[in-house]
N, C-alpha and C positions, 0 to 999 in steps of 0.2 A: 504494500500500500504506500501508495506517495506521502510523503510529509505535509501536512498541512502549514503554509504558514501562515494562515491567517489565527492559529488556535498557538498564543505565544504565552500559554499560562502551567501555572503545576509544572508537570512532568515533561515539558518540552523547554525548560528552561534548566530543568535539572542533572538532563543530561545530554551528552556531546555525541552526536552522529558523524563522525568521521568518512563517511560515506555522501557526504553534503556540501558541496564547495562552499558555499554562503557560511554554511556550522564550522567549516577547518578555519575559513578568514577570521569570521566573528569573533571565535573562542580562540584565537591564535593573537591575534590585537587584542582581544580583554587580559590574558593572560602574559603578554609580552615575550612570545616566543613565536619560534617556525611553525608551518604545519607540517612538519617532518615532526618534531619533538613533542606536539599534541601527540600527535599520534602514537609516538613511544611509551607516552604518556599514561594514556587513554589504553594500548594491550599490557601495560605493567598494572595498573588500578583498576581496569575498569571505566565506562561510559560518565560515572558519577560527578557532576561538575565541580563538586566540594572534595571528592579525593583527589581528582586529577589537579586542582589549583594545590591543594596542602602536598602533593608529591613534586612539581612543581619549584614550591617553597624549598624544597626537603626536608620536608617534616617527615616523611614517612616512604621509607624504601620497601623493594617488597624485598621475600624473605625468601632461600631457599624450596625452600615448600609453597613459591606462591603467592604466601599469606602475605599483610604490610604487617609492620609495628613503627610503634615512634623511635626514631632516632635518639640514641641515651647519650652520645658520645659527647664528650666535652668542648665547649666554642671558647675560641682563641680569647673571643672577649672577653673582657674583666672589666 
């Protein structure tokens, strides 16, 4: 089924269709990266707009097995 864009509420904002030239630009300019790296993005996390921006950040890598967790490791800052 085609995408609707006139229907821009809920679940059409909460997640990223990588399969969408309009959704790679969009989410590639909100996010301030390539649409190469959404997309690396997007098959590490998941479609979810809230993982893929906090994976992004690097707040959360995925895990051997797949899974994410939060990054524990120590910042240089002080």
């Amino acid at each position: 089924m085609a995408d609707n864009l006139q229907n821009r509420s809920g679940q059409d904002r909460a997640r990223i269709n990588v399969n969408e030239d309009y959704e790679l630009r969009d989410w590639s300019k909100k996010f301030g990266v390539t649409k190469e790296r959404l997309k690396e993005a997007v098959e590490a996390v998941g479609d979810r707009a809230e993982k893929v921006e906090q994976y992004l950040k690097g707040a959360e890598r995925p895990g051997a097995d797949g899974s994410t967790a939060k990054s524990g490791g120590r910042s240089s800052e002080r």
